[in-house]
C-alpha beads as a LAMMPS data file, in Angstrom:
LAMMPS data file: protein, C-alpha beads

246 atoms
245 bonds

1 atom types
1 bond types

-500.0 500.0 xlo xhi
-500.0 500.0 ylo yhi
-500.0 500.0 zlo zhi

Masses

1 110.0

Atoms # bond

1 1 1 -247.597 268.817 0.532
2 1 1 -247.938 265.188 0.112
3 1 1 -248.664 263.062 3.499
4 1 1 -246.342 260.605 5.271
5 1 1 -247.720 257.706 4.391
6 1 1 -244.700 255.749 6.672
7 1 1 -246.216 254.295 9.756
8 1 1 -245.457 256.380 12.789
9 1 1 -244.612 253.983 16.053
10 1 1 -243.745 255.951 19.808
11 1 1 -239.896 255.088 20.755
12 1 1 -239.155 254.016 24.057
13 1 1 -236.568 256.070 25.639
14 1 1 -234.611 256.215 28.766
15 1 1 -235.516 253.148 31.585
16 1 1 -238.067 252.290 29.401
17 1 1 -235.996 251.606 26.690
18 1 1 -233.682 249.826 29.045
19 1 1 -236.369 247.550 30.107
20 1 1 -237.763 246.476 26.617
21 1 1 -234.245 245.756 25.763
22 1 1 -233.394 243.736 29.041
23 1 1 -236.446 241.401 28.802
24 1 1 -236.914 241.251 24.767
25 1 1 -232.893 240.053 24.323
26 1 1 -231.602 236.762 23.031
27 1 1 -229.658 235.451 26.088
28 1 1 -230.954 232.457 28.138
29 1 1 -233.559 233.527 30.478
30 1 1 -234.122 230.084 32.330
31 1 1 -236.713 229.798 35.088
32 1 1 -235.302 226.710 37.411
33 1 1 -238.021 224.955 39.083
34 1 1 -237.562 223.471 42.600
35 1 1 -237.985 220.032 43.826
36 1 1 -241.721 219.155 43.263
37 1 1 -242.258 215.777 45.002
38 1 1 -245.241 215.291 42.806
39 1 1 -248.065 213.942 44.120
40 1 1 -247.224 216.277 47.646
41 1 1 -246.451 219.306 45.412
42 1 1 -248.339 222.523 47.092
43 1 1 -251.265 223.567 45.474
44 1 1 -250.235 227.338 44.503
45 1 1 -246.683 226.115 43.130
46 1 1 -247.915 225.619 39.623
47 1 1 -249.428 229.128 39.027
48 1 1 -246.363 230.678 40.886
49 1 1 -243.852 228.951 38.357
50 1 1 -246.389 230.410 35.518
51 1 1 -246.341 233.863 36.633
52 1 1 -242.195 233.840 37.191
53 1 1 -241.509 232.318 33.851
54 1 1 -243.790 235.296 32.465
55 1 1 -242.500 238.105 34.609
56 1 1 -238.878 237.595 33.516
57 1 1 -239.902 236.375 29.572
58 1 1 -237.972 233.170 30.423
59 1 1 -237.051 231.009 27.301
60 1 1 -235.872 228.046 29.049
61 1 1 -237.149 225.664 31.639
62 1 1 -234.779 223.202 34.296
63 1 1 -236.378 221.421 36.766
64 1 1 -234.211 221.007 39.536
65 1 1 -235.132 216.901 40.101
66 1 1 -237.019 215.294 42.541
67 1 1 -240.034 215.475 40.102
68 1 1 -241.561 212.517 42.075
69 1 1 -241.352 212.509 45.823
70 1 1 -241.669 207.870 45.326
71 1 1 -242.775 207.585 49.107
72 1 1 -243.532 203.632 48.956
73 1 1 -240.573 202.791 47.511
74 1 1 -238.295 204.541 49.992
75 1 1 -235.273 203.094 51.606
76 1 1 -236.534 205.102 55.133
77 1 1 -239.567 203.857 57.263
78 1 1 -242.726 204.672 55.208
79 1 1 -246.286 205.709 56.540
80 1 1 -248.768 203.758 57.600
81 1 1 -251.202 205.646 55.899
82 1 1 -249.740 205.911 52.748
83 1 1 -251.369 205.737 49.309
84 1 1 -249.624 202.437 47.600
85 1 1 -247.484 202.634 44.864
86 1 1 -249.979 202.357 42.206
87 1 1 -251.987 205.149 43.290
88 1 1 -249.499 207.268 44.297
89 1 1 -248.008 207.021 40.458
90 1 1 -251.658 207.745 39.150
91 1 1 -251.810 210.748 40.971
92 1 1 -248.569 211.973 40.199
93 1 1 -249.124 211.688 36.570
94 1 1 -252.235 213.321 36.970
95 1 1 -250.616 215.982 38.329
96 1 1 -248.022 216.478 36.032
97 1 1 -250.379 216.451 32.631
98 1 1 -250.906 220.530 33.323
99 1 1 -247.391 220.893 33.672
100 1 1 -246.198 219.066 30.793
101 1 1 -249.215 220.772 28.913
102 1 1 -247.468 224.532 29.843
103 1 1 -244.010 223.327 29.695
104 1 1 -243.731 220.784 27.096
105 1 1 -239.403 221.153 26.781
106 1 1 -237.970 220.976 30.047
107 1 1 -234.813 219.662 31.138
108 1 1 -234.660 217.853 34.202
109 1 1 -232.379 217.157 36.750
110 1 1 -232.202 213.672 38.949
111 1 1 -232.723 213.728 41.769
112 1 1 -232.664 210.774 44.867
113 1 1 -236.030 210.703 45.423
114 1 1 -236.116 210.160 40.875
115 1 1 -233.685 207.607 40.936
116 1 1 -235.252 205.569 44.445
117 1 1 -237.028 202.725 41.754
118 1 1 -233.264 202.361 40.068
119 1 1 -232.240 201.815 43.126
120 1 1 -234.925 199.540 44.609
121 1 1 -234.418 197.592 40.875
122 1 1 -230.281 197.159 41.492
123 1 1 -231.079 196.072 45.303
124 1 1 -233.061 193.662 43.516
125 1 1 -230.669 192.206 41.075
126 1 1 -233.117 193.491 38.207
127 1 1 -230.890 194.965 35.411
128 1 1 -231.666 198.306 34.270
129 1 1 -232.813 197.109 30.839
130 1 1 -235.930 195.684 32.470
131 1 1 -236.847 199.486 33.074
132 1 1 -238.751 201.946 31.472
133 1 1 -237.631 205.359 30.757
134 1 1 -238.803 208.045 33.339
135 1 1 -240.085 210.149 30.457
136 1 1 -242.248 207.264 29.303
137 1 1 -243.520 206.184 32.966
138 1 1 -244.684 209.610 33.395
139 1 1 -245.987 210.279 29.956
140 1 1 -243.796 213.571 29.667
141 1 1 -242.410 213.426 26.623
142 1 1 -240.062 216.275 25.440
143 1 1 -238.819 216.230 29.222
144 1 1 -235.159 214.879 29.073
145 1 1 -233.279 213.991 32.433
146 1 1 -229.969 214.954 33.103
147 1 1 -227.339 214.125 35.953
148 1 1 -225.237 217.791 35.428
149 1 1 -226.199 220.158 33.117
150 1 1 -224.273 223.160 31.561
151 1 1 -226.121 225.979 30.403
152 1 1 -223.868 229.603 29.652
153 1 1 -221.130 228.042 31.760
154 1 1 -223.850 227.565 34.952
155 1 1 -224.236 224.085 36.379
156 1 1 -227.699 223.043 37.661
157 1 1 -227.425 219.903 39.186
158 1 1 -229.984 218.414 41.847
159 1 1 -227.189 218.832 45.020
160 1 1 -227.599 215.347 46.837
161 1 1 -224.198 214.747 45.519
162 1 1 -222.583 218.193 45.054
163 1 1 -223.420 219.823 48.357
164 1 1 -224.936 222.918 48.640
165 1 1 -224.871 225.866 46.171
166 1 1 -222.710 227.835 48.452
167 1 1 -220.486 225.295 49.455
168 1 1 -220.048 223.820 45.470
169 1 1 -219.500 226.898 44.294
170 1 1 -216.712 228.103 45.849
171 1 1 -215.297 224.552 46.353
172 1 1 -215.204 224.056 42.407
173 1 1 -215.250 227.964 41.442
174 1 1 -217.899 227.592 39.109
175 1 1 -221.631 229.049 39.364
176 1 1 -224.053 226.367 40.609
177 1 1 -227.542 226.137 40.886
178 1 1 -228.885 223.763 43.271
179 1 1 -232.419 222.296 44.835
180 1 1 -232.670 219.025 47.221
181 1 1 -232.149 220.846 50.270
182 1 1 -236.098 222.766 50.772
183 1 1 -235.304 225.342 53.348
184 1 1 -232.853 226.747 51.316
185 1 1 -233.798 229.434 49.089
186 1 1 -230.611 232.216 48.382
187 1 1 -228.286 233.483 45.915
188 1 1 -224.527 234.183 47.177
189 1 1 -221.363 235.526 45.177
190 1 1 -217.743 234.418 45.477
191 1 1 -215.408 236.921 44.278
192 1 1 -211.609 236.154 43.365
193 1 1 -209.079 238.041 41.953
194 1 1 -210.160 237.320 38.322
195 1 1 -213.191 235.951 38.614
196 1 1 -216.838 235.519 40.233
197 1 1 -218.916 232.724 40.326
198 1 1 -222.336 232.555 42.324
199 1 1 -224.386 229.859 44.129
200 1 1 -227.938 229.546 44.182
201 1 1 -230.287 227.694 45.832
202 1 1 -234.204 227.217 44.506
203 1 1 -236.202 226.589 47.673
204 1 1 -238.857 223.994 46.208
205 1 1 -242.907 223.666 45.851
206 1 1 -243.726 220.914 48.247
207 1 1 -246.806 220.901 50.730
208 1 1 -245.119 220.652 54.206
209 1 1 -248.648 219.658 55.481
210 1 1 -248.351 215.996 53.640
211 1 1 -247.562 213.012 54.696
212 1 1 -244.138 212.397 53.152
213 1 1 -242.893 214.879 54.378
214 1 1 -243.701 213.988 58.056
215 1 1 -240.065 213.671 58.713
216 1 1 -239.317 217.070 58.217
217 1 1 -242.122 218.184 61.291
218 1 1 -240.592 220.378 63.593
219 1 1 -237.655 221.749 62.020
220 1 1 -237.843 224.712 59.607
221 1 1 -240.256 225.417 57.190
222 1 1 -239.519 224.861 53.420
223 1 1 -239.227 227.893 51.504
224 1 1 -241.318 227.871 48.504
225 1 1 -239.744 229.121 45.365
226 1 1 -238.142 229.152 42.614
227 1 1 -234.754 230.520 40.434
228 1 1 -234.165 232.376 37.352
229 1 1 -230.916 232.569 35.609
230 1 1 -230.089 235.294 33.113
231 1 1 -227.279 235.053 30.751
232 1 1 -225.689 232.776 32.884
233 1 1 -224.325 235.757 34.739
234 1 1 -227.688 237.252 37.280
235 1 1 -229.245 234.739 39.184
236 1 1 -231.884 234.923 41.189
237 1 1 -233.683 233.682 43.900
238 1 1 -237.822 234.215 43.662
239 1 1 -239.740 233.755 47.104
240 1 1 -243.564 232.418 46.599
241 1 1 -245.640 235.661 48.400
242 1 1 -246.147 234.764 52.335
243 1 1 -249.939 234.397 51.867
244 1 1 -249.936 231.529 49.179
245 1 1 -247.431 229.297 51.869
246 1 1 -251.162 228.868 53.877

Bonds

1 1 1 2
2 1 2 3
3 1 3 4
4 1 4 5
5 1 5 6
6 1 6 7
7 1 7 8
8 1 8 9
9 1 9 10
10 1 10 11
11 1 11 12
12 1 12 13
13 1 13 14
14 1 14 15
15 1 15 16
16 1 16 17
17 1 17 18
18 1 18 19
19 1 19 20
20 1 20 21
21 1 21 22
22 1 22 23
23 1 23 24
24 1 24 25
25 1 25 26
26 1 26 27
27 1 27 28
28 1 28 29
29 1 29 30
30 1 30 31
31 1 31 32
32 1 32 33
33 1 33 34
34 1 34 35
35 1 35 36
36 1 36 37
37 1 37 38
38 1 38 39
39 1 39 40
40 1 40 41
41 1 41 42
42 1 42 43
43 1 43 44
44 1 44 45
45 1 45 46
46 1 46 47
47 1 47 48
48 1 48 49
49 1 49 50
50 1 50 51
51 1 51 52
52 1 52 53
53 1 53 54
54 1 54 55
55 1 55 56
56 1 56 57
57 1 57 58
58 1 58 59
59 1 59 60
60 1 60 61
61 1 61 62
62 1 62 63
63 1 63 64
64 1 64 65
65 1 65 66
66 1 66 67
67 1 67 68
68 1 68 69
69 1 69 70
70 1 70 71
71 1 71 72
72 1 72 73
73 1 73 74
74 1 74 75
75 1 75 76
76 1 76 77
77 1 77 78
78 1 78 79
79 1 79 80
80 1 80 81
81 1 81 82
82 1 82 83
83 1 83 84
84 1 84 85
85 1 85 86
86 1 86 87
87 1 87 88
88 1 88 89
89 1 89 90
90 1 90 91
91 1 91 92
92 1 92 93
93 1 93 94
94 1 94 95
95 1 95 96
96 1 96 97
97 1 97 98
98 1 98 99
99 1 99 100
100 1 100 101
101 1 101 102
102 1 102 103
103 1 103 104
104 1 104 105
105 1 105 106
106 1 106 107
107 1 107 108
108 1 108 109
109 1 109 110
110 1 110 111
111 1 111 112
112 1 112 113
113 1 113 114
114 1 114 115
115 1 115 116
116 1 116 117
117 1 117 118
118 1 118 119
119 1 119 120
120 1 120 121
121 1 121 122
122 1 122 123
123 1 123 124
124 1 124 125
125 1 125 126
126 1 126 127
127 1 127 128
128 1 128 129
129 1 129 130
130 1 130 131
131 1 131 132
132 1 132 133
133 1 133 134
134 1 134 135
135 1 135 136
136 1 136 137
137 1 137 138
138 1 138 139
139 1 139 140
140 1 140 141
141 1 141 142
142 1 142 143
143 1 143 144
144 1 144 145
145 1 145 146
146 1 146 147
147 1 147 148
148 1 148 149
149 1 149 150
150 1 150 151
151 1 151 152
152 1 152 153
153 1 153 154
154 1 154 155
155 1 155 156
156 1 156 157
157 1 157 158
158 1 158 159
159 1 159 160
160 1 160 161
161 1 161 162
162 1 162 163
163 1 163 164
164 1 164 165
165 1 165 166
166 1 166 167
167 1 167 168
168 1 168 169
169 1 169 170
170 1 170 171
171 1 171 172
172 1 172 173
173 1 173 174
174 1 174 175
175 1 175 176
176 1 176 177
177 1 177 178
178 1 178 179
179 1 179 180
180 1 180 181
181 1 181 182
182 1 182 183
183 1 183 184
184 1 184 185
185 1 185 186
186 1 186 187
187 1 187 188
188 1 188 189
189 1 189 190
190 1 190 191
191 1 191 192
192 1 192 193
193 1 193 194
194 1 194 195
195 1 195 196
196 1 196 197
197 1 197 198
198 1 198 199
199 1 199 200
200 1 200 201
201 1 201 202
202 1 202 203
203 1 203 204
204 1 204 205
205 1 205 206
206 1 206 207
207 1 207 208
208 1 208 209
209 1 209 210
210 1 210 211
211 1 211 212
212 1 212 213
213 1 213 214
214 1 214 215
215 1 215 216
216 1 216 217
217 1 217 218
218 1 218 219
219 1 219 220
220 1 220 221
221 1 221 222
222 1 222 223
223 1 223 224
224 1 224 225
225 1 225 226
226 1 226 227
227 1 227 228
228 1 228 229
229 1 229 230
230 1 230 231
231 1 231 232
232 1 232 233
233 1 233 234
234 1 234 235
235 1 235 236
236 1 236 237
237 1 237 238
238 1 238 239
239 1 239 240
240 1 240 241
241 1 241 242
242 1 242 243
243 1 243 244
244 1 244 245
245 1 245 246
């Protein structure tokens, strides 16, 4: 009797199956980073957004603005101790070369704290052709910015203007993925009679314990995380582990 000479491979059955299938499909898988504030992003964000986008095979990356956190050029009263502008740009690029390096397509968001220069320039009378593009000034290219953006019917936008996931959702009734506001970190439904739609909000990766974010001392603690959206139809809402907040 002659061999088999076919290659003989196990098959996955059963959850197993059901798993290989789940993570190994087509369908957007986007990992949503939250607001970074680069250069007062926390230490452990980076290798928490690495392990998510590998845990759930994501094949997409949004960035939910606020990249930059801009401290000197803000419109509220600025620390006395703070780094000046030129420094606090040097560090933020610095900061965002291992970033760019492991995510060199991402699509961002803007966010107030992206768009306080713009702003500072118009209060200025300095037309916006005198500025560079944000992709340029941070040496990210591949990274395109984006007021809304519509991805399986979902919008991310940054939610300075829309208002909270919760609230945008169900105002609008259409699935929304938010960041700006960091002590938010959740993923709700709103059901109607022919239709669902879900909010979600993305928490962020900033260090409480910096300067900037001084303002924010004595009322709730961000909460560090992140999003993933699947198929535009499961969302959810990753916590960083307890232990890496220290």
């Amino acid at each position: 009797m002659k061999a088999n000479n076919k290659e003989s491979r196990p098959r996955l059955t059963g959850k197993k199956k059901a798993n290989h299938d789940f993570f190994n499909s087509e369908e957007s898988r986007v990992l949503v980073i939250g607001d970074t504030h680069f250069p007062f992003v926390h230490d452990n964000y980076f290798d928490f957004i690495v392990d998510t986008y590998n845990k759930y095979n994501c094949n997409r990356v949004v960035h939910i603005g606020d990249v930059i956190d801009s401290h000197t050029v803000s419109y509220h009263e600025t620390s006395a101790d703070a780094f000046g502008g030129k420094t606090e740009l040097a560090m933020a690029r610095e900061q965002i070369k291992k970033w760019h390096k492991q995510f060199p397509k991402v699509d961002v968001l803007w966010g107030n704290h992206g768009r306080l220069v713009m702003r500072k320039a118009q209060s200025g009378g300095i037309p916006s052709e005198w500025i560079r593009d944000i992709s340029q000034v941070l040496e990210v290219p591949g990274w395109e910015w984006h007021y809304d953006l519509y991805i399986d019917n979902v919008r991310y936008t940054h939610g300075d203007a829309a208002g909270k996931a919760r609230t945008a959702c169900k105002r609008d009734m259409q699935s929304t993925v938010t960041g700006h506001y960091h002590t938010d970190l959740y993923t709700e439904y709103a059901v109607g009679a022919n239709s669902r739609v879900f909010g979600m909000a993305v928490g962020c990766g900033i260090n409480d314990k910096s300067y900037a974010m001084s303002y924010a001392k004595g009322g709730k603690k961000s909460a560090l995380g992140c999003g993933v959206v699947i198929g535009g139809q499961v969302p959810i809402a990753v916590p960083m582990q307890m232990e890496d907040y220290k």
